[in-house]
FIROTOR-188970 format. One record per residue (C-alpha): residue number from 1; residue in three letters; x, z, y. Coordinates in Angstrom, 2 decimals. Layout:
% residues N
{NUM; "Ala"; {X; Z; Y}}
...
END
This chain:
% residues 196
{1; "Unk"; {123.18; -70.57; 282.45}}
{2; "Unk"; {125.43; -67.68; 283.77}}
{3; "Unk"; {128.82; -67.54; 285.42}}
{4; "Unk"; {130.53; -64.34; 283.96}}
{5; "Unk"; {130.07; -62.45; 286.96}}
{6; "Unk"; {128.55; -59.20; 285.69}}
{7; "Unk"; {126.08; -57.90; 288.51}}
{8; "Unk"; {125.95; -54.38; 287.09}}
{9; "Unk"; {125.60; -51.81; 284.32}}
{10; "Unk"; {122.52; -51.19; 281.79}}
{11; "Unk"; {122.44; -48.10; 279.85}}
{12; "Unk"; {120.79; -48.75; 276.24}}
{13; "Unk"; {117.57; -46.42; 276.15}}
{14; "Unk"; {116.17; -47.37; 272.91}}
{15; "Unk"; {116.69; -49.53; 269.44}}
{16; "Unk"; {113.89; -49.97; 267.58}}
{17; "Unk"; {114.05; -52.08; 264.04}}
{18; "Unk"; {110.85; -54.75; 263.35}}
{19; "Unk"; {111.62; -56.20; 260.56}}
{20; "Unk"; {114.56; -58.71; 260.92}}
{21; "Unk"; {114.59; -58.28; 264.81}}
{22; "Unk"; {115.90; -55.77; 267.04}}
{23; "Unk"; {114.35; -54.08; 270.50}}
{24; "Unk"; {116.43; -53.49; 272.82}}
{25; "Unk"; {115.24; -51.00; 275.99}}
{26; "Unk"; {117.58; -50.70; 278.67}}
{27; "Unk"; {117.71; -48.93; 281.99}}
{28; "Unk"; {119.21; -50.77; 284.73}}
{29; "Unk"; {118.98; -50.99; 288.51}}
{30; "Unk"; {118.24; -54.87; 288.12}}
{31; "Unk"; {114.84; -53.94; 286.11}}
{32; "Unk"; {112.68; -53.94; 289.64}}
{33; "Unk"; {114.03; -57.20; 290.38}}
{34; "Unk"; {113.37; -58.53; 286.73}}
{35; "Unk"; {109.88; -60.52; 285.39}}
{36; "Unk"; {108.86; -60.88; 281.84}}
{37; "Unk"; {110.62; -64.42; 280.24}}
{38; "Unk"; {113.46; -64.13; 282.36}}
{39; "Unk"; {116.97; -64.22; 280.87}}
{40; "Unk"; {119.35; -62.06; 280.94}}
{41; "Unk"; {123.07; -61.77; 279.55}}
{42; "Unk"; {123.62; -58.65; 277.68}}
{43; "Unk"; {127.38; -58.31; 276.76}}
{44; "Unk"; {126.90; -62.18; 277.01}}
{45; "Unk"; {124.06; -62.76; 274.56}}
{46; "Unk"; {121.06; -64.45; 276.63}}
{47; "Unk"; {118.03; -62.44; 275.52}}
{48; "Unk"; {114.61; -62.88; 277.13}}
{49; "Unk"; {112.70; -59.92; 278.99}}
{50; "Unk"; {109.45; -59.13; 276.84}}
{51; "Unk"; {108.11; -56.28; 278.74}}
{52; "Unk"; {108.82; -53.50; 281.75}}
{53; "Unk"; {108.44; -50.39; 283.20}}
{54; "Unk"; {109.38; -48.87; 286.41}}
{55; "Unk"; {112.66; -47.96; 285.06}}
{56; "Unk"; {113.25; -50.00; 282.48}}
{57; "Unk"; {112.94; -53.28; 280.30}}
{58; "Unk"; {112.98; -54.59; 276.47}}
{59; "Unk"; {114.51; -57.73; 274.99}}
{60; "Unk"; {114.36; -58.76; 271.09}}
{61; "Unk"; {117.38; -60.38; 269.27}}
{62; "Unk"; {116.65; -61.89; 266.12}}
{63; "Unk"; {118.88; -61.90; 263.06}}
{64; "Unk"; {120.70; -65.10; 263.69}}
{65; "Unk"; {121.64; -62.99; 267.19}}
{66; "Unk"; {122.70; -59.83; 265.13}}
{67; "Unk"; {124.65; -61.83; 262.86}}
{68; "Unk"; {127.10; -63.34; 265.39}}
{69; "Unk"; {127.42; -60.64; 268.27}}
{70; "Unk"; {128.24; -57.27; 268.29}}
{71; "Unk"; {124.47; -56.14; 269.03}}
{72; "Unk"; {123.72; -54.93; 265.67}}
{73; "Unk"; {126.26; -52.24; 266.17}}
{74; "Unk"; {124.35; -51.07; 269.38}}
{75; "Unk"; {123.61; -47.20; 269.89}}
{76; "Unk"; {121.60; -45.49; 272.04}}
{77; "Unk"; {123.22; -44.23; 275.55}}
{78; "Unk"; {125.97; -47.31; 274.80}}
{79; "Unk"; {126.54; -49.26; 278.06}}
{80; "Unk"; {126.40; -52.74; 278.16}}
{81; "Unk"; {127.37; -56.01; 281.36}}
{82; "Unk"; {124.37; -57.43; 282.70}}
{83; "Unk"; {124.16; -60.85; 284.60}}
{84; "Unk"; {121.10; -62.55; 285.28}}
{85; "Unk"; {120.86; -66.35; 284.94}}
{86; "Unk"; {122.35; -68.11; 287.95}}
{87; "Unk"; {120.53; -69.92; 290.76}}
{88; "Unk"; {120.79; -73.39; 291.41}}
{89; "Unk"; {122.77; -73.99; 294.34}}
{90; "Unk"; {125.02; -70.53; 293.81}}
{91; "Unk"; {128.73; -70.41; 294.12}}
{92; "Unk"; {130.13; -70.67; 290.78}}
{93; "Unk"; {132.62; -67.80; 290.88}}
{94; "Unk"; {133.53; -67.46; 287.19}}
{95; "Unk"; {132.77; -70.59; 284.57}}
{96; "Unk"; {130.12; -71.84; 283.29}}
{97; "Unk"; {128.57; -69.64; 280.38}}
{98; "Unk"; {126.02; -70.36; 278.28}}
{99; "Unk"; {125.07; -66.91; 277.20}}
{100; "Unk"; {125.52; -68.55; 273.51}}
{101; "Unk"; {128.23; -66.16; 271.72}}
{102; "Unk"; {130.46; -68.35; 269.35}}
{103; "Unk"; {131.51; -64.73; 267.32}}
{104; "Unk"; {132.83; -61.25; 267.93}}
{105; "Unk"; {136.24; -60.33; 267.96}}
{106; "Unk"; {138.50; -57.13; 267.43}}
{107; "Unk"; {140.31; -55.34; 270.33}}
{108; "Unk"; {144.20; -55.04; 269.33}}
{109; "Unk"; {145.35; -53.06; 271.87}}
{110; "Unk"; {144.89; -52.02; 275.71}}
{111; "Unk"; {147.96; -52.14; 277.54}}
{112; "Unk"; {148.14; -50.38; 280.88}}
{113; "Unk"; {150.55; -52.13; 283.48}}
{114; "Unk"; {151.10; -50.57; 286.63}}
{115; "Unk"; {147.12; -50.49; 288.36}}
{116; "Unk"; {146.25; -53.31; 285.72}}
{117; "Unk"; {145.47; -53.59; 282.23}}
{118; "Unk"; {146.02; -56.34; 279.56}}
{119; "Unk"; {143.67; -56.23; 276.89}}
{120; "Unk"; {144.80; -58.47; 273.46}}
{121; "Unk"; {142.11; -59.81; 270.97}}
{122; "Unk"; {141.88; -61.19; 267.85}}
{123; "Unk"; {139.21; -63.52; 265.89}}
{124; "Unk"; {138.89; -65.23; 262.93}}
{125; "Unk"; {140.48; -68.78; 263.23}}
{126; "Unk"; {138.82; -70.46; 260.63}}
{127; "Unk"; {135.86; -71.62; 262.81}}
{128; "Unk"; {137.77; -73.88; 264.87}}
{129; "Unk"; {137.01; -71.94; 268.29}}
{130; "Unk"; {140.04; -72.10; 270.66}}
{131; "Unk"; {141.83; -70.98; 273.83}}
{132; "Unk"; {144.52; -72.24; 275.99}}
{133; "Unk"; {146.90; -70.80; 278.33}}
{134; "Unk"; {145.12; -70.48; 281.93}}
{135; "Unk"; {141.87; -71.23; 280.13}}
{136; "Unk"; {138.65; -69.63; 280.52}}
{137; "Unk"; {137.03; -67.35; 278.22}}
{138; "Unk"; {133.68; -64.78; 278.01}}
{139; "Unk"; {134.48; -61.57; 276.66}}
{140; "Unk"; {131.48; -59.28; 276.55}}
{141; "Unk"; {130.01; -61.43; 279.43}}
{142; "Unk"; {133.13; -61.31; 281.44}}
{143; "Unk"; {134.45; -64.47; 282.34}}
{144; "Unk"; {137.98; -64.16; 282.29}}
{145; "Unk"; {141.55; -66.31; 282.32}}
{146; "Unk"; {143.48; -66.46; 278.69}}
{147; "Unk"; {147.11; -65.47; 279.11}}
{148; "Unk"; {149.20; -65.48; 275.85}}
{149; "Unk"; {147.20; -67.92; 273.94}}
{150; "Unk"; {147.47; -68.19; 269.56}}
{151; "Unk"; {145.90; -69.87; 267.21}}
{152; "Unk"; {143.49; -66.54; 266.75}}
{153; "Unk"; {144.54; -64.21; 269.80}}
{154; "Unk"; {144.71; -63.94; 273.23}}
{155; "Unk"; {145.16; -61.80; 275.81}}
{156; "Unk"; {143.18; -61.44; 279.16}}
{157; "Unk"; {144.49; -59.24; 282.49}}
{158; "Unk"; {141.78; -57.04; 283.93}}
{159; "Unk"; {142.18; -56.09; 287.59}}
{160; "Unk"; {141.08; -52.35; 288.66}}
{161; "Unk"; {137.85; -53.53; 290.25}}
{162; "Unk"; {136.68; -55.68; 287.02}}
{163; "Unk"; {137.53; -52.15; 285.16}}
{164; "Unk"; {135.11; -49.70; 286.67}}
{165; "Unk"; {132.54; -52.24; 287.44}}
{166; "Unk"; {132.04; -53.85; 283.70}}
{167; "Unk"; {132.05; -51.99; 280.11}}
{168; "Unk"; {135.71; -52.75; 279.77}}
{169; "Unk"; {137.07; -49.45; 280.53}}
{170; "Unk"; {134.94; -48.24; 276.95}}
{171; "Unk"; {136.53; -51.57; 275.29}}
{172; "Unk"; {139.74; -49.47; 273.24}}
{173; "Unk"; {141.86; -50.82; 269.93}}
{174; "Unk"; {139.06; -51.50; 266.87}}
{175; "Unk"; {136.47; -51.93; 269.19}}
{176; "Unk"; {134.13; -54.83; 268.66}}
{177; "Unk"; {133.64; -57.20; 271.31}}
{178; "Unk"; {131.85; -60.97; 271.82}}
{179; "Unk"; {133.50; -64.12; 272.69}}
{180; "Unk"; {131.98; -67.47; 274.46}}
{181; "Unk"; {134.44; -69.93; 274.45}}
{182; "Unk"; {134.63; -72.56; 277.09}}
{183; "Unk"; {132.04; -75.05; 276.15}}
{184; "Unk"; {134.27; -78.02; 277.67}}
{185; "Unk"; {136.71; -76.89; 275.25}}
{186; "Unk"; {134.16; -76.48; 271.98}}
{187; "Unk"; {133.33; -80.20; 272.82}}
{188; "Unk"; {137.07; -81.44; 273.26}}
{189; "Unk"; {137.67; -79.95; 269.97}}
{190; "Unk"; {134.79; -80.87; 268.22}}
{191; "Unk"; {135.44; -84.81; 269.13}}
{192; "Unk"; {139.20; -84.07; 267.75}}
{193; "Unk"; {137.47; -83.15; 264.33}}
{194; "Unk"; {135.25; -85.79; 263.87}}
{195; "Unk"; {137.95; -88.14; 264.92}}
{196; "Unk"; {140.15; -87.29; 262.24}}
END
């Protein structure tokens, strides 16, 4: 369980293919602080530490985890939000994320706004994923409020400190990005469909 709070940067160090998974080696300033089988949210995808070194530390995502985030597109030197799993007892500052992406979506456009931005994205709407006005959202790990809510796009507001301390000032128009959508919400709307 996570809150969307990114704690800080990792810089990818190394992909290597094994067959259908993917290693991941990252360098990070958490990695002395990190043991192996702990989670950790990469971009929001919960992956599992499998080994260390001084410096750095390896996770595997399998191909059900390719398929549905935007790890498969990874590259070497790319940086990505890291958040380790939160304590029991811990102030819940963002929402509650499972580290579970429900899909990626597309960044429409960046819109600078005076010492702000507003970044809008789109996703597929045929999965029956959500999001409301005022409502929370994960993008890339980020826990974030929805402003101008659609049927398959939103729009979030990024202050200047959430900008230099996360990957979103690399997030530009085309750019793939993925989403966690409030899990109070997937269950609200997954009662509506077996209801009707």
């Amino acid at each position: 369980m996570f809150t969307g709070i990114v704690e800080t940067l990792g810089t990818i160090r190394e992909l290597r293919k094994d067959n259908d998974n993917l290693h991941i080696t990252i360098h990070s300033s958490l990695t002395p602080e990190l043991k192996i089988d702990q989670s950790v949210s990469h971009n929001g995808v919960c992956l599992t530490v499998v080994s260390l070194t001084e410096e750095t530390y390896t996770v595997t995502a399998i191909r059900e985890t390719l398929e549905k985030t935007n790890l498969g597109l990874w590259k070497e030197g790319e940086i990505v939000n890291l958040e380790r799993g939160m304590k029991l007892g811990d102030r819940l500052d963002g929402h509650i994320v499972q580290g579970h992406v429900d899909r990626t979506g597309i960044c429409k456009s960046v819109e600078e706004a005076n010492g702000s931005w507003y970044y809008t994205f789109e996703y597929d709407r045929n999965l029956s994923n959500i999001t409301i006005e005022k409502g929370s959202i994960t993008v890339n790990g980020v826990s974030l409020t929805v402003v101008n809510s659609k049927p398959n796009e939103f729009s979030v507001a990024i202050i200047p400190y959430t900008h230099e301390h996360t990957n979103f000032k690399h997030i530009k128009a085309g750019t793939v990005i993925n989403l966690e959508f409030d899990v109070i919400g997937k269950y609200v709307s997954r009662i509506h469909e077996l209801r009707n």
